[in-house]
C-alpha positions in Angstrom: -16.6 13.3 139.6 -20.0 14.7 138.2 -20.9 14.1 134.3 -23.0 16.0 132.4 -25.2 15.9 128.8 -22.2 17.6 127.3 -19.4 15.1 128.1 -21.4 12.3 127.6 -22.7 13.4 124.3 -18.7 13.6 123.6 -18.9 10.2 124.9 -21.0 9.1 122.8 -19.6 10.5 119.5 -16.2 8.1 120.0 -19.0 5.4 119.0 -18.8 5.5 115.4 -22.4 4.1 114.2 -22.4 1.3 110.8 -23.1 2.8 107.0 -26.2 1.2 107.3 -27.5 2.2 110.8 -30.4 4.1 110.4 -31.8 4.6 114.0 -29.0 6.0 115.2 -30.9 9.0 116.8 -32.8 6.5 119.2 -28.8 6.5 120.6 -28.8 10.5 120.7 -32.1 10.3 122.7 -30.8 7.9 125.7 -28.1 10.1 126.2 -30.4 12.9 126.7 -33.1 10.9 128.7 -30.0 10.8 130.7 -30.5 14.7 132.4 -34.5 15.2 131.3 -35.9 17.5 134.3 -38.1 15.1 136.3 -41.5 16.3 135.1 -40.5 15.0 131.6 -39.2 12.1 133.1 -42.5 11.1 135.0 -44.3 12.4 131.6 -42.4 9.5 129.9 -43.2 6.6 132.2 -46.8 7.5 132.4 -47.1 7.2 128.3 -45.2 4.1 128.7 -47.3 2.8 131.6 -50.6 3.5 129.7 -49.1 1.8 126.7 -48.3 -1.7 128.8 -50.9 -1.6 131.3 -53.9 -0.8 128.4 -52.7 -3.2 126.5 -52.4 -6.4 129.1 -56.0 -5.1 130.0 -57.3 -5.4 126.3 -55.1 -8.4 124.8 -53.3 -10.5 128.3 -56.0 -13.2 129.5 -54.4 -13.3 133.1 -54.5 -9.5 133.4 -57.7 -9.5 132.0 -59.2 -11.4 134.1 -57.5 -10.6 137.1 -58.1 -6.8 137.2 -62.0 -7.1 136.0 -62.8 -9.1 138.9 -60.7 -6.9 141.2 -62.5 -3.4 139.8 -58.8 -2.2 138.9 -58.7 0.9 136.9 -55.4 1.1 135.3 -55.7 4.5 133.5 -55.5 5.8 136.8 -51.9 3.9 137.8 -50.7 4.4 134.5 -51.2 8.2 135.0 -49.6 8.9 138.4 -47.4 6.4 137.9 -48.4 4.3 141.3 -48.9 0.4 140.8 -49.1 -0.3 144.2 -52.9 -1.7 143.6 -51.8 -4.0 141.5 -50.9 -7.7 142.7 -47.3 -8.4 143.1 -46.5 -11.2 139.9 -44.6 -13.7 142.1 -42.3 -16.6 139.7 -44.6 -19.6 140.8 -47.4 -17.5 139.2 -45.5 -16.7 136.6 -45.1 -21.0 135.9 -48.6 -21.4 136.9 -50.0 -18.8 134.1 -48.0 -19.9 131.7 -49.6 -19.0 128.0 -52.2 -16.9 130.0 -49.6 -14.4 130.8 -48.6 -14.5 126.7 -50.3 -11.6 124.2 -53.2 -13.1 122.1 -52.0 -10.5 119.5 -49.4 -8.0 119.2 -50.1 -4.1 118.1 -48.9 -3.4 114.0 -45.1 -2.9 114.6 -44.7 -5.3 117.4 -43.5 -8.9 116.3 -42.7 -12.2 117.7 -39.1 -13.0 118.9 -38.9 -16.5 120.7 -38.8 -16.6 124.1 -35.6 -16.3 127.2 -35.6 -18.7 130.5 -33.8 -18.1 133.7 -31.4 -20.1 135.2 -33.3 -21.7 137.9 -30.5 -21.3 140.1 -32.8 -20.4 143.0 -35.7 -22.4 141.8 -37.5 -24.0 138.9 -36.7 -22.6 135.4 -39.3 -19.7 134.2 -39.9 -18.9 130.7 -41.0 -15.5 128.8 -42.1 -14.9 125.9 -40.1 -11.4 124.2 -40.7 -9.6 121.3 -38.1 -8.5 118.8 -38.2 -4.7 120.7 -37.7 -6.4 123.9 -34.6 -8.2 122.7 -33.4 -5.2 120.9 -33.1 -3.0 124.3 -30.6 -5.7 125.2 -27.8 -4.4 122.7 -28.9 -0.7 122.5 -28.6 -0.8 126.9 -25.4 -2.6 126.9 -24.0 -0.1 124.7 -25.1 2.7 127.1 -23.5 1.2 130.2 -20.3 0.5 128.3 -20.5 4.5 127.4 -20.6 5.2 130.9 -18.4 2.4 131.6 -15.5 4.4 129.1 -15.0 1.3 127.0 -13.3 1.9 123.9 -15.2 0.5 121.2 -12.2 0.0 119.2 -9.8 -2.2 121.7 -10.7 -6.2 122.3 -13.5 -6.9 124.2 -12.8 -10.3 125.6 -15.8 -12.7 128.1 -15.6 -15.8 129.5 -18.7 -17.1 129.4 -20.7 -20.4 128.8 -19.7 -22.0 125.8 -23.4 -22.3 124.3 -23.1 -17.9 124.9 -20.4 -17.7 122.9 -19.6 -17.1 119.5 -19.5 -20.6 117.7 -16.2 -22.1 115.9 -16.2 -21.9 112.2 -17.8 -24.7 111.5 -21.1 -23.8 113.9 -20.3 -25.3 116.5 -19.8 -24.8 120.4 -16.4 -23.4 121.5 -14.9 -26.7 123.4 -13.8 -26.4 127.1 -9.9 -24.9 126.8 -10.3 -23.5 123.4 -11.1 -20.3 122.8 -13.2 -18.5 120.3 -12.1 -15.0 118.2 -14.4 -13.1 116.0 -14.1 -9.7 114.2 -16.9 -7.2 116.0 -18.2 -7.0 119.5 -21.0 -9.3 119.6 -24.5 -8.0 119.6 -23.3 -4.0 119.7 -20.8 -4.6 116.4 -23.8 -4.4 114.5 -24.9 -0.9 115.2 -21.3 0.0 115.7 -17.2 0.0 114.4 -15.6 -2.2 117.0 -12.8 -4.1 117.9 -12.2 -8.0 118.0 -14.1 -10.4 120.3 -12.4 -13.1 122.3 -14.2 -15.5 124.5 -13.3 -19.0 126.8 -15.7 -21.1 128.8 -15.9 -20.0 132.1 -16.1 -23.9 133.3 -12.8 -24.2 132.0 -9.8 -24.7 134.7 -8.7 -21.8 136.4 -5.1 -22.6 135.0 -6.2 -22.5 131.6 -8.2 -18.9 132.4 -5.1 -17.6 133.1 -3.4 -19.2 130.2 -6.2 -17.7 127.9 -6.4 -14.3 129.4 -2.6 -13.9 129.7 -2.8 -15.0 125.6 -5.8 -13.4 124.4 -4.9 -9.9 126.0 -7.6 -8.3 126.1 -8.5 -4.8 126.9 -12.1 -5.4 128.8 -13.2 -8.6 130.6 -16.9 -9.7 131.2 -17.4 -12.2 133.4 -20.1 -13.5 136.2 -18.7 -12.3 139.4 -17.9 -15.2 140.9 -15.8 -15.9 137.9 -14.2 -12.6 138.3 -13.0 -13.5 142.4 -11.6 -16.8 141.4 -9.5 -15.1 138.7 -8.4 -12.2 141.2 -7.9 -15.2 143.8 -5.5 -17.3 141.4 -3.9 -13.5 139.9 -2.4 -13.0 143.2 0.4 -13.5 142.9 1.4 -12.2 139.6 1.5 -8.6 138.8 -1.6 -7.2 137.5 -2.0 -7.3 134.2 -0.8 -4.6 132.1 -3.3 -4.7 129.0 -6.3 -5.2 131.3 -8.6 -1.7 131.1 -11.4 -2.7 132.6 -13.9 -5.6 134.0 -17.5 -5.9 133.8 -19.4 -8.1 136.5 -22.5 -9.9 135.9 -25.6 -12.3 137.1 -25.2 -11.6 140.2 -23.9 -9.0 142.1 -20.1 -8.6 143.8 -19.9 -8.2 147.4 -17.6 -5.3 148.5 -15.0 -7.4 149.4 -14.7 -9.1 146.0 -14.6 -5.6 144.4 -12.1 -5.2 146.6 -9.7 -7.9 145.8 -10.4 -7.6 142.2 -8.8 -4.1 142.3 -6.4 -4.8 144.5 -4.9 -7.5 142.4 -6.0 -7.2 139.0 -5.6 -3.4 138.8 -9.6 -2.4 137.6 -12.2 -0.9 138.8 -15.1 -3.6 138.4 -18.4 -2.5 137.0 -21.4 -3.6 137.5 -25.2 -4.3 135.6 -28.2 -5.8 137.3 -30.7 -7.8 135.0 -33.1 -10.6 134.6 -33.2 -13.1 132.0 -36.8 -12.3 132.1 -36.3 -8.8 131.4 -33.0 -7.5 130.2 -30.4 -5.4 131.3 -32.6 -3.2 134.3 -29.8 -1.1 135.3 -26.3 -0.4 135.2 -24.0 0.5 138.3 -22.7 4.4 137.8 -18.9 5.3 138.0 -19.4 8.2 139.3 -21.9 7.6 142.4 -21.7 3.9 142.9 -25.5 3.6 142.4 -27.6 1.6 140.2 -29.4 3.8 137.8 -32.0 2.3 136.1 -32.9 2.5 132.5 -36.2 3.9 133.0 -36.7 3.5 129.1 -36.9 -0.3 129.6 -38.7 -0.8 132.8 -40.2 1.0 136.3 -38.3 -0.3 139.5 -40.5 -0.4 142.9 -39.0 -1.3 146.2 -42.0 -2.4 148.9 -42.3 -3.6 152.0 -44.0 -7.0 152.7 -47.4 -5.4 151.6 -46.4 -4.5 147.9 -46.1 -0.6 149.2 -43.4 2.0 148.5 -40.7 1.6 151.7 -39.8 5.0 152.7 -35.9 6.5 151.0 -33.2 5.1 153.3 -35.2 1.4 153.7 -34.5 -1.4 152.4 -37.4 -3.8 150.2 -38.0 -6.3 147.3 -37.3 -5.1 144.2 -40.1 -5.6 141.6 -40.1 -4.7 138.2 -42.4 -3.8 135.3 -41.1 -4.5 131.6 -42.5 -1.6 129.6 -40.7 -3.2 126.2 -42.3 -6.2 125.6 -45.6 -6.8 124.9 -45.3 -10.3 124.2 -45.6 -11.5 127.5 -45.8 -7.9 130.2 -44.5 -8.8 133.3 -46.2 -6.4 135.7 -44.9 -6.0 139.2 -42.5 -9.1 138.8 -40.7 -9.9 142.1 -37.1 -10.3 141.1 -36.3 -12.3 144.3 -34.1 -9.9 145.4 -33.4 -6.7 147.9 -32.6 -3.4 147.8 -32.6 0.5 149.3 -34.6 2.7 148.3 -32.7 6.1 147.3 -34.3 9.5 146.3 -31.6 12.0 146.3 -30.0 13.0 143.5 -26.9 10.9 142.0 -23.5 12.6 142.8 -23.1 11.8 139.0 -25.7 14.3 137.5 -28.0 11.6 135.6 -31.8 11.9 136.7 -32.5 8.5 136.0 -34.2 6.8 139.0 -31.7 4.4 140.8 -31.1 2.4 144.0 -28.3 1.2 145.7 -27.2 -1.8 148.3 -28.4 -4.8 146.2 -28.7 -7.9 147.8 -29.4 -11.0 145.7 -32.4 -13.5 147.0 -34.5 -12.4 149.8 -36.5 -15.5 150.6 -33.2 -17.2 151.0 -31.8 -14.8 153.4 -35.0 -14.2 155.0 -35.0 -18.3 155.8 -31.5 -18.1 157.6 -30.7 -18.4 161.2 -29.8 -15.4 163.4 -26.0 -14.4 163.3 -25.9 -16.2 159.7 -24.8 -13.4 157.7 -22.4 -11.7 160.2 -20.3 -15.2 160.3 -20.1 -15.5 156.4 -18.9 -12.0 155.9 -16.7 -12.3 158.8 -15.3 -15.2 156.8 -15.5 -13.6 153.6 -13.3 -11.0 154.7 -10.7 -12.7 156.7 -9.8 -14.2 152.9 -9.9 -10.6 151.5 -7.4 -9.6 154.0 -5.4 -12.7 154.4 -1.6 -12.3 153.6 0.0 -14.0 150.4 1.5 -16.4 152.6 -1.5 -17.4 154.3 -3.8 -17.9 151.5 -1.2 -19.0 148.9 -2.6 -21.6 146.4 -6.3 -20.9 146.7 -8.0 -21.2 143.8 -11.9 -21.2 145.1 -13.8 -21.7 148.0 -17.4 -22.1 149.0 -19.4 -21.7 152.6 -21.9 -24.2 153.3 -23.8 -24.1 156.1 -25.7 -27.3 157.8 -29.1 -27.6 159.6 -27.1 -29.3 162.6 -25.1 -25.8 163.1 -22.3 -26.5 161.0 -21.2 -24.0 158.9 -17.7 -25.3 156.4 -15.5 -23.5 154.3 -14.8 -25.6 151.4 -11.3 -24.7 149.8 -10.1 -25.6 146.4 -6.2 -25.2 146.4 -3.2 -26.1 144.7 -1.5 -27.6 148.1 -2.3 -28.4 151.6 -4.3 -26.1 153.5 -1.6 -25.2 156.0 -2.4 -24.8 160.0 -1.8 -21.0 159.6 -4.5 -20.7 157.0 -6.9 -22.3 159.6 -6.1 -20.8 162.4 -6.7 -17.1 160.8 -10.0 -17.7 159.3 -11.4 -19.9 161.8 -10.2 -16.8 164.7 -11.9 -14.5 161.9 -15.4 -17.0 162.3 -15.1 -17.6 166.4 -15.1 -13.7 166.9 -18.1 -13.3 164.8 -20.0 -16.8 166.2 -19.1 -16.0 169.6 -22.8 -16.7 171.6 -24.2 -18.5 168.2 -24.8 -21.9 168.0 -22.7 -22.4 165.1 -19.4 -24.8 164.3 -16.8 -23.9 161.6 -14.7 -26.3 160.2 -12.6 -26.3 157.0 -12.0 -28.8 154.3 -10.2 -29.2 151.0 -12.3 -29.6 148.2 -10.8 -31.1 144.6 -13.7 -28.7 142.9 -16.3 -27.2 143.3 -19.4 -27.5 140.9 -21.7 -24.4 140.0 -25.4 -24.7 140.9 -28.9 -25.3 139.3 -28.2 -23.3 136.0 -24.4 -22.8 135.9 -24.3 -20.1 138.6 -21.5 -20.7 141.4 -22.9 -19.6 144.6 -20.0 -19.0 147.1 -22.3 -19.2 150.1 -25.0 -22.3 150.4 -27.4 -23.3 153.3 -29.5 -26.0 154.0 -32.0 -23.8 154.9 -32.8 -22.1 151.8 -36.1 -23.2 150.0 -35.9 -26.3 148.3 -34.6 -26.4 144.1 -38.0 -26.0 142.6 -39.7 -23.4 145.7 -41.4 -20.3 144.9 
């Protein structure tokens, strides 16, 4: 069902801003980005372009440097809005530049905010430098999704997160595995805005005691990462959905369709969806209406090239690079995110003119790396446990695919009892018809737990043939 500015300035107005909230039009001014005609969006990214690319010309050493002795004129790109002469910013040049990459000074206005690091779940750790802008799009873009998410700012707001992401005890420090944590406001968005409470657990807590927390805590909206989110739908099965459950918000990385299947299916919710960067921010936010991920062209400009760095034609898939056009700290220009997407040009079903793109797919180089038929096996696989019957997958609690260089590929199961003979005959029928003419092996094995990755993520599909911890 289309939106439109009307009903989402309504929207809006159920956000009742603080006494002492003075920018509140900036608010009032997303909403209406949210239609602008195209020639006043294009207007806008140009003025922001010029703004970032002038000023990593003038004041970033690395983009100094690079572009002089490349001849690049950036008042050119900034004005038709076309990067593709610029050189794709790759992570291992991001580590490499290090402080080159970093402002030597920041314009009157702009001012120093520490700095955020990725995970290094696919490789090593990067870090970037942010201003206190940068940082500030965080809360004021969260808020906007969770408008067109139709969270009620006034209900419980509960994540389950790391501990260290958390809200801290009362005496400062970390919420402890089990326990969890309860606050007044919303964190990060309660200071703009009236909200309800804030409960939180650590997500590295036992599935039993999610259950316990959640069942407890009661909240209205869950955020969690999304593998989080398929373990608790995993373990929920059995139970009826939960009544005071309104909504759930994936993020990190992206939910397979499956995955949003089952967590509707069992836990009663529609999950939505964001896609950012530690690097970066929040880059966009999955809509309700069209199921696409529309960007917030406020923050950043989203390209999706072929292996050249060019534009792939609407309808084609490509890497997804980015350019931050809110902090000046350190601009990252042309960043290669690592990950895939298609390139859409139509307009959204939903009415919003925001750019946007659809069919995310986490980590090309890994995928790229994988052996013919890889894929088709592990979603074959994947959705023999979406569809497998109470009674067949009763008990599971988690379960990770791993795939060998000598052709085996194994379902590791964490579950509350023996896998029964039934359960391995289903899925491993489910991988044969899928593998049939691949040299692959399946074989399934009970697991007492199952450890997140590099940087806390839990990756529910491994292989020994992605690039190394530590690769570009």
């Amino acid at each position: 069902m289309p939106t439109s500015l009307t009903a989402e300035q309504s929207e809006q107005s159920r956000w009742r801003l603080r006494a002492h909230v003075r920018h509140g039009q900036y608010y009032d001014a997303l909403v209406r980005n949210e239609f602008a005609a195209s020639t006043e969006q294009h207007a806008r990214l140009a003025t922001n372009l010029e703004r970032v690319l002038g000023f990593a010309a003038a004041c970033v050493p690395y983009y100094r440097a690079q572009w002089r002795s490349s001849g690049i004129s950036w008042p050119r790109m900034a004005a038709s809005g076309d990067l593709s002469a610029l050189p794709v910013l790759t992570k291992s040049e991001l580590r490499a530049a290090g402080d080159a990459l970093a402002a030597r000074v920041l314009p009157a206005g702009e001012h120093w905010a520490g700095q955020t690091s990725t995970s290094g779940t696919t490789g090593q750790p990067v870090h970037v430098r942010q201003s206190r802008r940068s940082l500030r799009m965080f809360s004021i873009l969260k808020q906007r999704e969770l408008r067109w998410f139709r969270y009620d700012p006034l209900l419980t707001l509960g994540a389950m997160r790391r501990a260290r992401e958390l809200p801290p005890d009362p005496t400062g420090a970390p919420v402890a595995p089990g326990i969890g944590c309860r606050v007044d406001v919303w964190p990060l968005i309660g200071s703009d805005f009236e909200t309800g409470g804030f409960v939180g657990f650590d997500y590295l807590s036992s599935i039993e005691q999610q259950i316990d927390w959640l069942t407890t805590a009661r909240p209205a909206y869950l955020v969690a990462k999304a593998a989080t989110l398929e373990h608790l739908a995993l373990a929920w099965e059995s139970r009826p959905a939960p009544s005071f459950l309104r909504g759930v918000e994936s993020i990190t990385s992206q939910l397979w369709p499956d995955a949003r299947r089952r967590i509707r299916s069992v836990l009663g919710v529609d999950a939505d969806e964001n896609y950012g960067l530690n690097e970066v921010g929040i880059v966009a936010s999955r809509c309700p209406e069209g199921g696409r991920f529309h960007v917030h062209a406020e923050h950043c400009l989203i390209e999706i090239v072929d292996a050249d760095g060019h534009a792939v034609e609407p309808g084609k898939s490509g890497r997804v690079l980015v350019t931050a056009l809110s902090n000046l700290a350190m601009p990252l220009i042309r960043y290669d995110t690592g990950d895939l997407a298609l390139r859409v040009e139509a307009a959204c079903p939903c009415g919003r003119t925001l750019p946007s793109f659809t069919d995310l797919v986490g980590r090309y180089r890994n995928f790229s790396a994988l052996p013919e038929g890889t894929l088709r096996c592990v979603m074959a696989v994947r959705e023999a446990l979406e569809h497998a019957p109470i009674e067949v997958a009763r008990g599971m609690r988690q379960y990770q695919l791993h795939q060998a260089r000598n052709g085996v590929i194994e379902l590791r199961v964490v579950a509350r009892e023996c896998l029964t003979a039934r359960f391995r005959e289903y899925v491993g029928a489910a991988f044969d018809s899928a593998a049939l003419g691949l040299p692959f092996t399946f074989r399934i094995e009970r697991w007492p737990e199952i450890a997140p990755g590099p940087g806390g993520k839990f990756q529910d599909f491994v292989s020994d043939y992605f690039p190394p911890h530590g690769a570009a």
